[in-house]
C-alpha positions in Angstrom: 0.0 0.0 0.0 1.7 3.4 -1.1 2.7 5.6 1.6 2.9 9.1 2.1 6.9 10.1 0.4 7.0 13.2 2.8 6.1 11.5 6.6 5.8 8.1 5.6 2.9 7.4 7.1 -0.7 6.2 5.5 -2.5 7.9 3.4 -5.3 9.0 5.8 -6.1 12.2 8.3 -7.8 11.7 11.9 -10.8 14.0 12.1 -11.7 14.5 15.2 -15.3 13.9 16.6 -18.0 16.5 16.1 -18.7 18.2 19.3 -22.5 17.8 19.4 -22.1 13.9 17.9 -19.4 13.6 20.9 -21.9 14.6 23.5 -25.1 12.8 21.9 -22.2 9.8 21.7 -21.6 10.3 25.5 -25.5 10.5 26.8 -26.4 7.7 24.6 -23.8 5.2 25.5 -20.9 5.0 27.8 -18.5 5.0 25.1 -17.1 8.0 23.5 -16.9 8.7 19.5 -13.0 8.7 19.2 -13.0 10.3 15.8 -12.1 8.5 12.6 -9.9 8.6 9.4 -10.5 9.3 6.0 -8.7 9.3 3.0 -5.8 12.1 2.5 -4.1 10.9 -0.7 -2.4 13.2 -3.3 -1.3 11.2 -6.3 1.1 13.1 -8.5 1.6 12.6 -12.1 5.3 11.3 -11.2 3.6 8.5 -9.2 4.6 10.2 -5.6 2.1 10.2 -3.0 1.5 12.9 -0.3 -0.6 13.6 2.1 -2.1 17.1 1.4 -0.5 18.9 4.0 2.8 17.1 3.9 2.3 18.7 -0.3 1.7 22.4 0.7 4.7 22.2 3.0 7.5 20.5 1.0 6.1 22.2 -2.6 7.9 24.7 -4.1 8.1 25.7 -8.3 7.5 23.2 -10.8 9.1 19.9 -9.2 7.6 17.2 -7.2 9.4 17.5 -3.9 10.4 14.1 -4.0 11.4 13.2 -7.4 12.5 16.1 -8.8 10.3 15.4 -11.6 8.6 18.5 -13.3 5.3 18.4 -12.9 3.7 21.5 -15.1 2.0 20.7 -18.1 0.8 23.1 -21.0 -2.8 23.0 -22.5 -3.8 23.4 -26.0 -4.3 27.2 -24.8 -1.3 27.8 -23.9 -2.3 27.6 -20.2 -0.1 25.6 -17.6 -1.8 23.2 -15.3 -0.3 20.6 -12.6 -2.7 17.7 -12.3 -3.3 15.4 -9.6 -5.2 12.2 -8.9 -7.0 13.4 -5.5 -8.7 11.4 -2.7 -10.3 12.9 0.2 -13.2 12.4 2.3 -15.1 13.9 -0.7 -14.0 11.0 -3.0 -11.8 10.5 -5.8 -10.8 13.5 -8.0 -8.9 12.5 -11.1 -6.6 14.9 -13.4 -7.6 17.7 -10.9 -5.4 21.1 -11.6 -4.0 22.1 -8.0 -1.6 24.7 -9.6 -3.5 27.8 -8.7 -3.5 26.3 -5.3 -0.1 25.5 -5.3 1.0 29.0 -6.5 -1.2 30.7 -3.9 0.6 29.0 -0.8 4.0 29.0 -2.5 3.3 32.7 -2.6 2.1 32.8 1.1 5.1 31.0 2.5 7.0 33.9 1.3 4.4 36.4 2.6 2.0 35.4 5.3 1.2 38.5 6.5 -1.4 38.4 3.2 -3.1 35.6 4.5 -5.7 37.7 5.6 -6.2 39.5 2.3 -6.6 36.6 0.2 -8.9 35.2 2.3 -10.9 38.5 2.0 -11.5 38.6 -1.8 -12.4 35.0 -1.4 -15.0 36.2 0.7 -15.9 38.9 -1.9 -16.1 36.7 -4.4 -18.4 34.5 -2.0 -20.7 36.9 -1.4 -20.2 36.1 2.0 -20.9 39.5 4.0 -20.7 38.3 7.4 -17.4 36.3 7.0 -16.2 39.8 5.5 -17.3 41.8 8.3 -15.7 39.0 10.9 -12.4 39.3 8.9 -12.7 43.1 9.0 -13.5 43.1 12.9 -10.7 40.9 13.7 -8.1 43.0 12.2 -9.7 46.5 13.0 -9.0 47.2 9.2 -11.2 50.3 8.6 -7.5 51.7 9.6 -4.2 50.0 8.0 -2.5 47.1 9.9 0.8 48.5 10.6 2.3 45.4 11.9 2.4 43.7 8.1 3.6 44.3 4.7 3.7 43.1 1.2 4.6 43.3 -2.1 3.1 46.3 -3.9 1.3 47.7 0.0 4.3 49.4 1.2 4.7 49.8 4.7 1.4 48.4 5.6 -1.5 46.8 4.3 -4.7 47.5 3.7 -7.2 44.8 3.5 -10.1 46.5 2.2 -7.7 47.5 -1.0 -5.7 44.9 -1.2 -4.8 43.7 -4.9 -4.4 40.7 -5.6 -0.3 40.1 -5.9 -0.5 36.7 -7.5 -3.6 37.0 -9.9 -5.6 39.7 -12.2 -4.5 42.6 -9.4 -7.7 43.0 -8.7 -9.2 44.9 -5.8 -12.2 43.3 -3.4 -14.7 45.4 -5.9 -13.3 43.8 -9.2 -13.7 40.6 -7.2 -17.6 41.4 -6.6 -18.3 42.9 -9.9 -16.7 39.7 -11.8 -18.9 37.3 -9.5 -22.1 39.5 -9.5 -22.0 40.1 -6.3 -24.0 42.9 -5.4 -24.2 42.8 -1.2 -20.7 43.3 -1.0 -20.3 46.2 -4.0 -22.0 47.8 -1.7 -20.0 47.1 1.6 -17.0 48.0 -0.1 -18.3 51.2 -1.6 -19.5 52.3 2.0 -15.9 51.3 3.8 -13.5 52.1 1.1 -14.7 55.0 -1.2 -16.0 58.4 -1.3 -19.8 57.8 -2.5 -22.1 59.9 -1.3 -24.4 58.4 1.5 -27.3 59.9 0.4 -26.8 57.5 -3.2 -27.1 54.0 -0.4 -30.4 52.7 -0.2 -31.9 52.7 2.9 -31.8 48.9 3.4 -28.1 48.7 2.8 -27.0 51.3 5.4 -29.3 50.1 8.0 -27.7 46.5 7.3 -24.4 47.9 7.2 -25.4 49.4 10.9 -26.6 46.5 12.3 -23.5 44.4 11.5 -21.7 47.3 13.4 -20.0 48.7 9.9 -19.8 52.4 9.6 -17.6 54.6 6.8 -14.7 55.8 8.5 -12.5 59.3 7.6 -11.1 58.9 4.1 -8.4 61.1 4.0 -5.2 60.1 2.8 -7.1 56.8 0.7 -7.0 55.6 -2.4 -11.0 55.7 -3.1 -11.7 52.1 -4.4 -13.3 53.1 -7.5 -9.7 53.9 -8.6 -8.0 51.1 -8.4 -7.0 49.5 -11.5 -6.3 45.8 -12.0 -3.5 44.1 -14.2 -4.8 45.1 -17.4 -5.2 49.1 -16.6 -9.2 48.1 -16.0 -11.0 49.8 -13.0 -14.3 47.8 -11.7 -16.3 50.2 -13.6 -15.0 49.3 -16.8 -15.2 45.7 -15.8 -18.9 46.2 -15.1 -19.7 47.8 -18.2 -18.0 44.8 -20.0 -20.7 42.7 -18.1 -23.3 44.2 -18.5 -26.6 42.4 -16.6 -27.4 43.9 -13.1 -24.7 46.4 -13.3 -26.1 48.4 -16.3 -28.4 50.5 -13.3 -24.9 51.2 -11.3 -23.2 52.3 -14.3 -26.1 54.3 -14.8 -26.0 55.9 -11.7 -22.3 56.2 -11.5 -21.8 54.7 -8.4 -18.4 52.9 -9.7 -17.6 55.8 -11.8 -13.7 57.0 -10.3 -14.0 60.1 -8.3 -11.9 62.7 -10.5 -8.6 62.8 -9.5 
């Protein structure tokens, strides 16, 4: 039976017991659910096996971290792709692409302190509001962190404008617009820009209060609306190229770039 190349050890991950099935375990019987294992099993294209973990943390570039094989592949596109054979808890994945994956935590080995960001334009991408706000309240990032840096941020950075470093570079609102995502266009217009608040809807500023979200002082901010991603494309333009629910905003000019 292959074996993880990194540890050594089986292919399979403990997960611990649920807390609610633990206690309906414990009042039900007198023995205790002790967790179980399921399949962890990353199958290479070299033939190397690793547990998904043991992959992120010995992967670097193009090689298998064993082999030495290279492990990049071109498509008929032009585009590169590193395909895996993948078996989890969820199944069997085969030929699955873990190369933007890959790249993402290569990238984040070398800069942790953007952990944080990219897991906010996931959540803008999401549409997921509260886990935005959550993020948000954690790091008090209506003002800059000054404890972290990055590529491209200077001495600081700041979350609600962060670009993204290893992709299109672009902002939490490009993010929304791309992914229709309408809820948080309009977070991000009431933290980050310069809108006038008499151009929210009701609704959204009263849901904007009651998750404890309020604009703070602009000065000395890049206003949202402004930011440009790799190809020279603000989320306005992006919009327009849409089309669909955004024709109304364009309309109105809420993404329009305050002049300058």
């Amino acid at each position: 039976m292959a074996k993880c190349v990194a540890c050594h050890q089986r292919l399979t991950l403990y997960v611990e017991p649920d807390e609610e099935d633990d206690e309906e375990t414990m009042g039900g019987s007198s023995s205790a659910n002790t967790g179980s294992y399921v399949d962890d099993d990353v199958q290479l294209q070299c033939g190397c096996h690793f547990h998904w973990q043991c992959l992120l943390d010995s992967y670097s570039m193009s090689e298998c971290p064993n082999c030495g094989r290279n492990l990049i592949a071109t498509t008929p596109s032009g585009e590169q792709q590193l395909l895996c054979n993948l078996k989890n808890e969820g199944g069997l994945q085969e030929s699955l692409d873990i190369l933007p994956i890959l790249t993402e935590e290569t990238y984040l080995k070398a800069y942790p302190e953007e952990r944080r960001c990219r897991a906010f334009l996931e959540f803008c991408g999401e549409g997921d509001v509260e886990a935005i706000v959550d993020l948000l309240d954690d790091g008090d990032d209506g003002e800059e962190n000054e404890e972290t840096s990055g590529p491209g941020s200077g001495s600081s950075i700041d979350v609600l404008r962060y670009q993204d470093q290893i992709g299109s570079m672009g902002s939490g609102l490009h993010v929304a617009v791309q992914n229709q995502r309408v809820e948080v266009a309009w977070l991000l217009l009431l933290l980050a820009s310069t809108l006038s608040v008499d151009q929210f809807p009701v609704a959204v500023l009263q849901a904007a209060q009651n998750l404890g979200m309020q604009r703070e002082d602009q000065s000395g901010k890049a206003d949202i609306r402004l930011l440009k991603d790799s190809q020279g494309m603000t989320a306005e333009q992006r919009a327009a190229g849409i089309g669909g629910l955004w024709i109304e905003w364009l309309q109105s000019g809420r993404l329009k770039p305050p002049a300058s």
